[in-house]
C-alpha positions as CSV (number, residue, x, y, z in Angstrom):
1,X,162.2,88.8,165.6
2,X,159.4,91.0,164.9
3,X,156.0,90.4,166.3
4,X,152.9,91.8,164.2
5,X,150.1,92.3,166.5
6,X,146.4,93.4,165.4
7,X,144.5,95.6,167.7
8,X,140.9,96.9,167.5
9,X,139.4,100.4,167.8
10,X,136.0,99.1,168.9
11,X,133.6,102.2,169.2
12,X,129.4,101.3,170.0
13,X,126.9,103.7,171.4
14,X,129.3,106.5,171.7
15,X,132.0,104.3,173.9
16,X,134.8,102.2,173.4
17,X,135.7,98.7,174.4
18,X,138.8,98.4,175.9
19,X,140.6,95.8,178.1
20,X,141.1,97.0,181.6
21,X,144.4,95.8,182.9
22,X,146.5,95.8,186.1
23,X,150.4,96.4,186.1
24,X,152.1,93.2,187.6
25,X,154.0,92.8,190.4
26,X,157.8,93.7,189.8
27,X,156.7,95.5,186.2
28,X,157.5,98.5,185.2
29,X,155.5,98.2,182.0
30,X,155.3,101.8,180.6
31,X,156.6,103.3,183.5
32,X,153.4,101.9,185.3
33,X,153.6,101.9,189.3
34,X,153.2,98.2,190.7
35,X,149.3,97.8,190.8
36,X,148.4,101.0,188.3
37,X,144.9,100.3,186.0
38,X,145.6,101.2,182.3
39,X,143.8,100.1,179.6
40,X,144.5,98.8,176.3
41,X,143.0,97.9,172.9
42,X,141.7,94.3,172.2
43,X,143.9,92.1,169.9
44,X,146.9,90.4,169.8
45,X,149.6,88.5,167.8
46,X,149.4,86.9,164.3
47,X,149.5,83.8,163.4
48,X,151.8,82.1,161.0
49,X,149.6,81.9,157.7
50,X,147.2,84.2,159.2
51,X,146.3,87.5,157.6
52,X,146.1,90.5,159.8
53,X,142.1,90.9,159.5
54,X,142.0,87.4,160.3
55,X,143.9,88.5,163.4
56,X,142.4,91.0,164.5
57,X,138.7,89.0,164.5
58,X,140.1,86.2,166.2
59,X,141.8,87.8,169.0
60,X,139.0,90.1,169.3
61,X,136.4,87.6,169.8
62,X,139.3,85.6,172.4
63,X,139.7,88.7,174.6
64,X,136.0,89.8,174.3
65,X,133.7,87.7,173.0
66,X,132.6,89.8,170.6
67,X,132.2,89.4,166.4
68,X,133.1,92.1,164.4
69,X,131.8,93.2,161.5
70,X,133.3,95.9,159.4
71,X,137.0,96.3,159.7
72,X,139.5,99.4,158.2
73,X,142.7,99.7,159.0
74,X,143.6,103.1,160.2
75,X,146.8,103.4,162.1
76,X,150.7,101.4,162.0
77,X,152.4,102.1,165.2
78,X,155.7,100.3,166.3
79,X,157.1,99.4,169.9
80,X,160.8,98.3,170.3
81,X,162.0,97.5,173.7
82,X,164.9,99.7,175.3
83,X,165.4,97.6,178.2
84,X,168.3,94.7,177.4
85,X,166.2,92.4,180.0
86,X,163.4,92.6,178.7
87,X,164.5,92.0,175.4
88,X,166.1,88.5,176.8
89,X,163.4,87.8,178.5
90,X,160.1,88.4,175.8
91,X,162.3,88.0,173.0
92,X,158.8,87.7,171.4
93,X,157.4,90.6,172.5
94,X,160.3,93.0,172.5
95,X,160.0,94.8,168.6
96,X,156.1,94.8,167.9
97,X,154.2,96.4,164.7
98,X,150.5,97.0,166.0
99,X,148.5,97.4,163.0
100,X,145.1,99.2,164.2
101,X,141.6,98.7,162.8
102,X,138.7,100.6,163.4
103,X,135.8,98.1,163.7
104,X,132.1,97.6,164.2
105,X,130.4,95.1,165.9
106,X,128.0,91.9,164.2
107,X,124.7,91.3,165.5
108,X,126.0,87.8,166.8
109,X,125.3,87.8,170.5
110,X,128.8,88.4,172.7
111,X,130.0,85.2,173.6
112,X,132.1,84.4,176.7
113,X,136.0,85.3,176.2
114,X,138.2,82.4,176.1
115,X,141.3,84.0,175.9
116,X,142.4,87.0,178.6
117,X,146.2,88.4,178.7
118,X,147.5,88.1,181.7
119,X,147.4,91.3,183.7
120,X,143.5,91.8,182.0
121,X,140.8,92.5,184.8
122,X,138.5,92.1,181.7
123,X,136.9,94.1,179.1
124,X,135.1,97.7,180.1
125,X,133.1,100.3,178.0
126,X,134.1,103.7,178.2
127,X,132.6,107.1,177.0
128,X,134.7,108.2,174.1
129,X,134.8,111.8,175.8
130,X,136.5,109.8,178.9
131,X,139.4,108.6,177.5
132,X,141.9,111.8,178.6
133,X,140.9,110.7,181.7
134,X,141.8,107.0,181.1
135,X,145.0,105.6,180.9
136,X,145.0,104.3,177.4
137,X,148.3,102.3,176.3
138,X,150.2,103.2,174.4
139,X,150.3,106.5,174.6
140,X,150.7,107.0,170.8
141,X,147.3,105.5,170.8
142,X,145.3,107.5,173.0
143,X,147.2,110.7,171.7
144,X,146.3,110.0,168.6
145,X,142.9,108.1,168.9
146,X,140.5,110.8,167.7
147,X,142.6,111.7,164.7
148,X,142.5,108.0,163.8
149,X,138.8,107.6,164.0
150,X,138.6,110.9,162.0
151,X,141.2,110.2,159.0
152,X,140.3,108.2,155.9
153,X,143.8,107.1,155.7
154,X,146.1,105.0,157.1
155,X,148.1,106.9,159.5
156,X,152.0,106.1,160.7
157,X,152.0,106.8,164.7
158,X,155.9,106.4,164.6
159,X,158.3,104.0,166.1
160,X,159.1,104.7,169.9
161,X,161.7,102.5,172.7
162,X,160.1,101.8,175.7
C-alpha cells in the first residue's frame, strides 16, 4: 500500500512553521539517536475521497491550528522503507508520496491543535536563514527547501529507502 501524505511549507514574517519533534524511545527514525529534536513539516495522510489540498488544510489546521490561505504545490518527494520490520510493522507508513505545498496563512485567528503526531513537542517558528542549523526531516526537504520556495514549478525530490 502506498500512503499519500500532504505537507506544508508554511513561511510568515521571514520564518517557518515547523513541528518540533522528539525521536522515541527504541527508534531509529532517520538514523536519529534515542531522544534527538528534528523537525518536520506540518501535514499528514489523505483521506479516502479527499483531495490532496483538502489534505493538506485539514491536517495543517489539526497539527497547528492554523488556516491557510493560498496553497501551490511545489515539490513530490517519495520515502520507501528499507527496514523489513518496519515495513511489517507501519505497513501504512512504510512507501509514502509527500506532496509539498507552499502556503500562506488566513487572517482567521490560530486556533488550538487538536491533532499532534506522536513524537511532536509542538509547533515552533524558525528564521528561514536557521534552518542549516535545524534538523529538518527529511533531508531531501531541507536540502532542497530554498530551491522549492524559489521555483515556479513542481519539482521531483526523488525516491530514497530509509
Amino acid at each position: 500500500m502506498i500512503r499519500n501524505a500532504a505537507k506544508a511549507i508554511i513561511i510568515h514574517n521571514g520564518k517557518i512553521l515547523l513541528n518540533k519533534c522528539e525521536n522515541g524511545v527504541g527508534s531509529d527514525f532517520f538514523g536519529l539517536a534515542e531522544g534527538e529534536i528534528y523537525y518536520d513539516l506540518p501535514g499528514g495522510g489523505q483521506e479516502q475521497f479527499e483531495t490532496i489540498e483538502e489534505a493538506v488544510r485539514r491536517e495543517c489546521l489539526e497539527e497547528t491550528g492554523y488556516t491557510l490561505d493560498d496553497v501551490r504545490l511545489a515539490a513530490i518527494y517519495e520515502e520507501i522503507s528499507a527496514n523489513a520490520d518496519y515495513r511489517v510493522q507501519y505497513t501504512d507508513y512504510a512507501h509514502k508520496i509527500n506532496f509539498i505545498f507552499v502556503c500562506t496563512l488566513s487572517d482567521v485567528p490560530q486556533k488550538t491543535a487538536t491533532e499532534v503526531d506522536w513524537m511532536a513537542l509542538g509547533c515552533s517558528w524558525i528564521d528561514v536563514h536557521l534552518l542549516d542549523e535545524a534538523t529538518l526531516l527529511p533531508r531531501a526537504i531541507q536540502a532542497n527547501i530554498q530551491r522549492i520556495l524559489q521555483s515556479d514549478t513542481i519539482i521531483f525530490l526523488g525516491s530514497d529507502y530509509l
